[in-house]
C-alpha positions as CSV (number, residue, x, y, z in Angstrom):
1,X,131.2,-52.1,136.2
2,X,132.0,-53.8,132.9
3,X,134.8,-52.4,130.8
4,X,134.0,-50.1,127.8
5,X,137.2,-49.8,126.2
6,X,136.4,-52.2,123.8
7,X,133.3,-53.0,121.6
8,X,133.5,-56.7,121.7
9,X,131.0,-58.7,119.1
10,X,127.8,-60.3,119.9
11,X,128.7,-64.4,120.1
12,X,129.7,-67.2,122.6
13,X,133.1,-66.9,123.7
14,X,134.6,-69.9,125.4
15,X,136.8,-69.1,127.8
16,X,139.8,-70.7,129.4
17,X,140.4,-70.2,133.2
18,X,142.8,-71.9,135.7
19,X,143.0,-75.3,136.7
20,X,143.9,-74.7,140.1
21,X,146.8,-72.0,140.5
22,X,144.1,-68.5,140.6
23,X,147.3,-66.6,138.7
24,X,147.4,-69.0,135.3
25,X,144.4,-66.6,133.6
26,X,145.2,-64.5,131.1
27,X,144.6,-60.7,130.6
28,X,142.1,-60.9,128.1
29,X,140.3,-63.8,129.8
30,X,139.2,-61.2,132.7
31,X,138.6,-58.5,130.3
32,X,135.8,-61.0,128.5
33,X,134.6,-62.1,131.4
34,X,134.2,-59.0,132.9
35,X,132.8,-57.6,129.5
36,X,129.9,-60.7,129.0
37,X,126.4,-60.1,129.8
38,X,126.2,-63.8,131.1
39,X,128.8,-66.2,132.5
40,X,127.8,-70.1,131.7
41,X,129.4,-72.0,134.4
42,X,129.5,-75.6,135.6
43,X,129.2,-74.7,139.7
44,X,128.5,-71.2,140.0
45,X,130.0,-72.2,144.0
46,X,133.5,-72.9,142.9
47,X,133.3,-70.5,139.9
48,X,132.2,-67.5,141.7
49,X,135.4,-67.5,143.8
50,X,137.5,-66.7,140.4
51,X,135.5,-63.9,139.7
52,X,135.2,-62.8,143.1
53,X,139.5,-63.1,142.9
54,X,139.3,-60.8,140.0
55,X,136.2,-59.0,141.0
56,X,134.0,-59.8,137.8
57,X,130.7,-58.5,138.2
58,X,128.8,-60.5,135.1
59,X,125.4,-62.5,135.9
60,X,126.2,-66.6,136.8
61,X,124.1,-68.8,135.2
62,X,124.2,-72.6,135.7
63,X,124.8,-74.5,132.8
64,X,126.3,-78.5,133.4
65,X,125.7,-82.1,131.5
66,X,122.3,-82.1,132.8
67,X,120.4,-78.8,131.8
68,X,122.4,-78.2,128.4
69,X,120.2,-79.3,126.1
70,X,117.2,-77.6,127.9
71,X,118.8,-74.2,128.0
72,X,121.2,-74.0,125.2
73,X,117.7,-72.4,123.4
74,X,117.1,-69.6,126.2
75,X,121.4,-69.1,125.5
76,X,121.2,-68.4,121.8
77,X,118.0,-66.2,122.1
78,X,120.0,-64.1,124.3
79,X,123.1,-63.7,122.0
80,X,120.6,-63.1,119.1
81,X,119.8,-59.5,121.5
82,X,123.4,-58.7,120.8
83,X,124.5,-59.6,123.8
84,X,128.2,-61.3,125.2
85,X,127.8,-64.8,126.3
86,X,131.0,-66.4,127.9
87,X,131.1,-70.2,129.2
88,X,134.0,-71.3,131.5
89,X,133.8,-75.0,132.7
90,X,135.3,-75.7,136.6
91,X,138.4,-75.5,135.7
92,X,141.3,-75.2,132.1
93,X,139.3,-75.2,128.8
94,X,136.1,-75.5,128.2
95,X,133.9,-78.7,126.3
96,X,137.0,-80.9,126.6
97,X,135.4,-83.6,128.2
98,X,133.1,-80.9,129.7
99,X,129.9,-79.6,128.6
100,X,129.3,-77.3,125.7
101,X,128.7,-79.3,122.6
102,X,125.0,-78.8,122.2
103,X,125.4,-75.1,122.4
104,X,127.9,-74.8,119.7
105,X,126.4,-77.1,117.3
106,X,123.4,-75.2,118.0
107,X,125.1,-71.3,117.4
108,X,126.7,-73.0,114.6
109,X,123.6,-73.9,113.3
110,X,122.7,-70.0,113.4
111,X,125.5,-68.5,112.1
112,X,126.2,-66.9,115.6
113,X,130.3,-66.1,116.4
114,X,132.4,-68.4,118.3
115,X,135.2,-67.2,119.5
116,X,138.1,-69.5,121.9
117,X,139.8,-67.3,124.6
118,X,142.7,-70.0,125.1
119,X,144.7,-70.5,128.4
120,X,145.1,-73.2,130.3
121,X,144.7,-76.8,129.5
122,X,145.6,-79.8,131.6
123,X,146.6,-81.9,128.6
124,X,148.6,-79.6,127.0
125,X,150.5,-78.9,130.2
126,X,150.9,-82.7,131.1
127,X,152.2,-83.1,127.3
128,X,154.9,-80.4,128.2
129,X,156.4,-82.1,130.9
130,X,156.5,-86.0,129.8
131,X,159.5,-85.7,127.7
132,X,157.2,-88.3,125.5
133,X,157.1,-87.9,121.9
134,X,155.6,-84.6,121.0
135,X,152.6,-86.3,118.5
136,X,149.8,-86.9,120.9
137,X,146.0,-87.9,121.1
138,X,144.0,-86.6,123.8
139,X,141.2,-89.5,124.6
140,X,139.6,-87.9,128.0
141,X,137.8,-90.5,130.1
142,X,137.7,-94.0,129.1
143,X,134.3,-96.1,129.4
144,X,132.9,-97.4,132.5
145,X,131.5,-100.5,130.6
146,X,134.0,-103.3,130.2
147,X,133.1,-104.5,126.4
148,X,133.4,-100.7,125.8
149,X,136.7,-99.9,127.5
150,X,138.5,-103.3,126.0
151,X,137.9,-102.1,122.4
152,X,139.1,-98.7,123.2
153,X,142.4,-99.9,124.8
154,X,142.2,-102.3,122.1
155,X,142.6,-99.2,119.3
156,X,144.5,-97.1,121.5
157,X,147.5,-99.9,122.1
158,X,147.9,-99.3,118.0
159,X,148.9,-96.0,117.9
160,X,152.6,-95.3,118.3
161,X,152.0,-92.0,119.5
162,X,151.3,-90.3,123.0
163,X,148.2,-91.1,124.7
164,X,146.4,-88.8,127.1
165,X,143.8,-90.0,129.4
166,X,141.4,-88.2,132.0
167,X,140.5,-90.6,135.3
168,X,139.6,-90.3,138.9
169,X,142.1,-92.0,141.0
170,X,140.2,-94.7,141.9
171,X,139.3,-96.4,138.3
172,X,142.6,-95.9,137.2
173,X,143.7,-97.9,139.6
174,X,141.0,-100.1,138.7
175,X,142.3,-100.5,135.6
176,X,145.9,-101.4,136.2
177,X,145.9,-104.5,135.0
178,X,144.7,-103.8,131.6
179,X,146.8,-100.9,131.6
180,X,149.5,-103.5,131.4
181,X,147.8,-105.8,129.2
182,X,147.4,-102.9,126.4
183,X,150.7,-100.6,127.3
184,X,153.1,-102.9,128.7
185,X,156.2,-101.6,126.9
186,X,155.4,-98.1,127.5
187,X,156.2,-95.6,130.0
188,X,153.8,-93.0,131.8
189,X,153.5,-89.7,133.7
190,X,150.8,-89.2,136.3
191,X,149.5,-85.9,137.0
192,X,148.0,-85.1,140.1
193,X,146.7,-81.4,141.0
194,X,148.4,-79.8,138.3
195,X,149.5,-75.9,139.8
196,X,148.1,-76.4,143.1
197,X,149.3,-76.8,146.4
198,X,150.0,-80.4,146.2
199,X,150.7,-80.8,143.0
200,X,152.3,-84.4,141.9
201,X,153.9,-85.5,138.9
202,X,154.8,-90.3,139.2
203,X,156.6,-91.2,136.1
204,X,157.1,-95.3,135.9
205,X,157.0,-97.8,133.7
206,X,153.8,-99.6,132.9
207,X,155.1,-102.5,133.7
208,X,155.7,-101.4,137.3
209,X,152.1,-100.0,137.5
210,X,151.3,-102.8,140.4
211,X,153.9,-100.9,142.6
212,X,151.7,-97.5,142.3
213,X,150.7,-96.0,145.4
214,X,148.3,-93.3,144.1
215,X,146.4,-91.0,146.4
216,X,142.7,-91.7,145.6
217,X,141.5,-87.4,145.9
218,X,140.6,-85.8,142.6
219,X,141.1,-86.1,139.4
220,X,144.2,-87.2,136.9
221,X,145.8,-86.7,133.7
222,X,148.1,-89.5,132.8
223,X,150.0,-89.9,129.4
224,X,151.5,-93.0,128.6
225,X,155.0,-92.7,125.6
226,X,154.8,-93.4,122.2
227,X,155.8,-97.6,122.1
228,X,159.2,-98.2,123.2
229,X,161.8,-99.8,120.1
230,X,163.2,-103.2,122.4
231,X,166.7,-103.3,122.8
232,X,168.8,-106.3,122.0
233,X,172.1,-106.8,123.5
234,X,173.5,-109.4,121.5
235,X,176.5,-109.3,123.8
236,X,174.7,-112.3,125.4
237,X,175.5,-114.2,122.5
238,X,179.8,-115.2,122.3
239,X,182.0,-114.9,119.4
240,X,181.2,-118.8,118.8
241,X,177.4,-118.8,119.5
242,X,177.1,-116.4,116.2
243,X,179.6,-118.2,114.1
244,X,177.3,-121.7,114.7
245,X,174.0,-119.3,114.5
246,X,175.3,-118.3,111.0
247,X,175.9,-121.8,110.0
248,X,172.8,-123.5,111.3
249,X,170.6,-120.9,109.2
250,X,171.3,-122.8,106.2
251,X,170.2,-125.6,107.1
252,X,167.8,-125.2,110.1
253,X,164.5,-123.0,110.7
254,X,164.6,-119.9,113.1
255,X,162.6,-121.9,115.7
256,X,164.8,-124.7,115.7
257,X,167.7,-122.3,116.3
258,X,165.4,-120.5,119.0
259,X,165.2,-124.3,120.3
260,X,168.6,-125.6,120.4
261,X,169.6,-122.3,123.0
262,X,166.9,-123.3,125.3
263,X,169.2,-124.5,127.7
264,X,171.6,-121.6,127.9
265,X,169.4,-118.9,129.7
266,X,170.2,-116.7,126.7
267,X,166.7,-114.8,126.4
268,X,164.6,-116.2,123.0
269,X,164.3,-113.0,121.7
270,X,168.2,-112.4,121.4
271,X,168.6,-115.7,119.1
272,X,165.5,-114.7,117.3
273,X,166.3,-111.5,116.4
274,X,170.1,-112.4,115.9
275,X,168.8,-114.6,113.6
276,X,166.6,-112.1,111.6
277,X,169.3,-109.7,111.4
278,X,171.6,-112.2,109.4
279,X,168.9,-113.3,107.1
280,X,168.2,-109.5,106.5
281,X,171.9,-109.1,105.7
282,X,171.5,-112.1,103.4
């Protein structure tokens, strides 16, 4: 029997339930769910075993990527009799990289109410636990088309920020190799069945990402760190290596300087940014 204690307003309310662990839903989640006149779900087979946890009594109605655009009419018509629409996708927020677009453009369209329930979120809770820089974007699933996908790791290996990605196991690890190509210097966090029984966090370097061994059973949320700074030791270089540094810059270019090491195993980068640094204090 739905709850009364509360008049709630006619609208779409988009609901946030749990990504795996049945206890991450909050109080008022339940109480809209169990309020709403209709339940939009992805699988009303995996869904109906969270409201039978919570025994929620509200009318199922299929609603995925293929039957939105047909429906989201017969949606709004209901709301417009006053009555409480909720939508729910499989599992954390709803319309991130799930359906639900089409019906809010359309209710926006109409002037009806939209109103979030927030809880759980698989990218904010992969965020949490990185220990990457705080500043993220959330891209969800990558393209399958390879022109596509270069010129989106293309952009994405320009922002200096944390990058969150969405991915079955198996095309990330179809992707490891440009993975490197874009993100070598970076570091990343792979979460695997985030609150559930079996739940896996792999942090490594990118550039180790050919060591992975990744179970290839549902889905992912990987972040990859803001771009790591490079660290020069210029304890490589001796007392007498800089004094003949200094003096060769008057007189000779940065590459020949680069050059004229070759042969000492010192790393290029250590003479060549040696070298800036004196010019800059110049």
């Amino acid at each position: 029997m739905k709850s009364k204690t509360q008049k709630l307003k006619k609208g779409l309310y988009i609901v946030s339930t749990p990504i795996g662990n049945l206890k991450d839903i909050t109080f008022r989640a339940i109480d809209i769910l169990k309020k709403s006149d209709i339940i939009l779900c992805e699988d009303t087979r995996n869904s109906k075993k969270l409201l039978n946890h919570y025994d929620i009594k509200s009318k199922l109605v299929s609603y995925h990527k293929f039957n939105e655009r047909k429906i989201s009419e017969q949606i709004i018509s209901e709301i417009e009799k006053y009555n409480i629409i909720s939508l729910i996708s499989d599992a954390g927020t709803p319309v991130i990289s799930d359906p639900g677009k089409i019906l809010i453009k359309e209710c926006v369209s109409k002037n009806i109410p939209i109103v979030p329930i927030p809880g759980v979120s698989s990218v904010t809770a992969t965020a949490s636990i990185s220990g990457f820089s705080e500043k993220f974007i959330f891209f969800g699933f990558l393209s399958e088309k390879l022109s596509i996908l270069k010129k989106e790791l293309e952009m994405l290996s320009k922002i200096d920020c944390s990058i969150i990605l969405f991915s079955s196991p198996r095309k990330f690890l179809k992707n490891l190799e440009k993975f490197q190509e874009y993100f070598y210097d970076r570091e990343l966090v792979i979460c695997r069945e985030i609150t559930k029984l079996h739940e896996e966090f792999i942090r490594l370097k990118v550039s180790d990402l050919k060591k992975l061994d990744l179970n290839i059973k549902g889905e992912l949320t990987a972040i990859f760190s803001e771009k790591k700074k490079p660290i020069y030791n210029f304890n490589n270089l001796t007392e007498s290596d800089k004094r003949l540094i200094i003096k060769m810059l008057s007189k000779k270019t940065i590459k020949d300087i680069v050059d004229y090491f070759k042969d000492r195993n010192i790393p290029k980068r250590i003479i060549y940014n040696y070298c800036l640094e004196r010019k800059n204090e110049n």
